[in-house]
N, C-alpha and C positions, 0 to 999 in steps of 0.2 A: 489477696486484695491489695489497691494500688490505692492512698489515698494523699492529697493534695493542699493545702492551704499556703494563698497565694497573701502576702500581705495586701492590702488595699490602700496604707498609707504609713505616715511614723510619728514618735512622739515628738514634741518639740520640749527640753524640760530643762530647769535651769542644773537639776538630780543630773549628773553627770558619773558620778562614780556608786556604784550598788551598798559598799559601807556608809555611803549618808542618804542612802532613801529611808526614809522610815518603812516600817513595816505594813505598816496600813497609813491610807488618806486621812484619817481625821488624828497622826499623831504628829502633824505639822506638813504634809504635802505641798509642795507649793503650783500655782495654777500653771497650766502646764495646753501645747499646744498641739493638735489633733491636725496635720498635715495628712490631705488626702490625695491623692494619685483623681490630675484634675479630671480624665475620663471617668470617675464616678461622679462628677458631678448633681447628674441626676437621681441617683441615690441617697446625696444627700439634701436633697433640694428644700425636702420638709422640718428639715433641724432646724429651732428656734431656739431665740436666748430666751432661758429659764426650764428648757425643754433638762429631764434626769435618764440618761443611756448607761448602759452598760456596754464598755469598752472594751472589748476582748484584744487581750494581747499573745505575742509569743515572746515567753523573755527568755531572748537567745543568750542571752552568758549563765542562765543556771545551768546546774549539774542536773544531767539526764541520768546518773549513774544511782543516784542515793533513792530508796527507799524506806529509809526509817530517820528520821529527827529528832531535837529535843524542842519543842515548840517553841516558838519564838528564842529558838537558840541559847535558849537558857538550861543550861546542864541542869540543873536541880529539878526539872519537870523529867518526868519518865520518859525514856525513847518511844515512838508514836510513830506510826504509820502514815506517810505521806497521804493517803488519799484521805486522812480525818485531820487534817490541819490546814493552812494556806500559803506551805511551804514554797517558793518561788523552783527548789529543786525538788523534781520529778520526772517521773519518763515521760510525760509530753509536758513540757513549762506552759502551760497557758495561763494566762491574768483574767483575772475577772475585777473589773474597776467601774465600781459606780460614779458617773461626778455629772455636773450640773454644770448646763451650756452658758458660758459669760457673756458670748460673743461671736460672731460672726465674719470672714474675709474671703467670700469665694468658698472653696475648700479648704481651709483654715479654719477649725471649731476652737476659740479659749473654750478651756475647761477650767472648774475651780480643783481643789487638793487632787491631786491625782502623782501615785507616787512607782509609778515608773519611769526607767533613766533615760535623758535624752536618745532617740535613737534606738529606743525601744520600735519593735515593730509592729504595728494594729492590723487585727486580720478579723477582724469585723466589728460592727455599732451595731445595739438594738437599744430600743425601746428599754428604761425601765419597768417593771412592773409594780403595778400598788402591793405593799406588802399583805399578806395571806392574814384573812380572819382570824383570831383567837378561836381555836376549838370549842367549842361547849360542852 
């Protein structure tokens, strides 16, 4: 099996080096911009400000090689298997980044906290979804 993801656009962020991204968006992210390859245009045509997507990245400087961590890189937590955490190194690096549209320039989406590093590269935008009922 042959399988393909092409980027569609890149980040624009002021994260420039991987030791000062935070870990996650809401532990200081700064707003950050969604440069798209202008023949999608019409794909993004429906993106409004105030609109919450889910940003799929590929972050090509982690390590493809590691399959065990200590969470959030903190030795004192137990070694943990990369696919139960939100380790940036994995055998396929993909981002999953929620953030909320600021603004608008064409192909150009601001987004708010979003903490991957400039030049990160985005391989597709959806829709957020409402978070899932409380079970009964």
């Amino acid at each position: 099996m042959t399988f393909e993801a092409r980027p569609i656009g890149h980040v624009e962020s002021a994260l420039v080096d991987r030791a000062d991204a935070p870990k996650q968006a809401d532990e200081g992210a700064p707003d950050a911009w969604l440069v798209l390859d202008p023949a999608l245009a019409p794909a993004a045509a429906d993106i409004a400000v105030g609109d919450e997507l889910v940003v799929v990245t590929w972050l090509h400087d982690a390590d493809r090689s590691v399959l065990v961590v200590h969470p959030r890189g903190d030795p004192s937590w137990p070694p943990t298997g990369v696919f139960s955490t939100r380790s940036p190194a994995r055998p396929n690096p993909v981002g999953l980044h929620t953030v909320r549209v600021l603004g608008r320039d064409g192909t150009r989406i601001h987004v708010d906290a979003l903490e991957a590093i400039d030049g990160t590269p985005v391989i597709d935008l959806k829709r957020a979804l409402a978070p899932r009922p409380e079970e009964r």
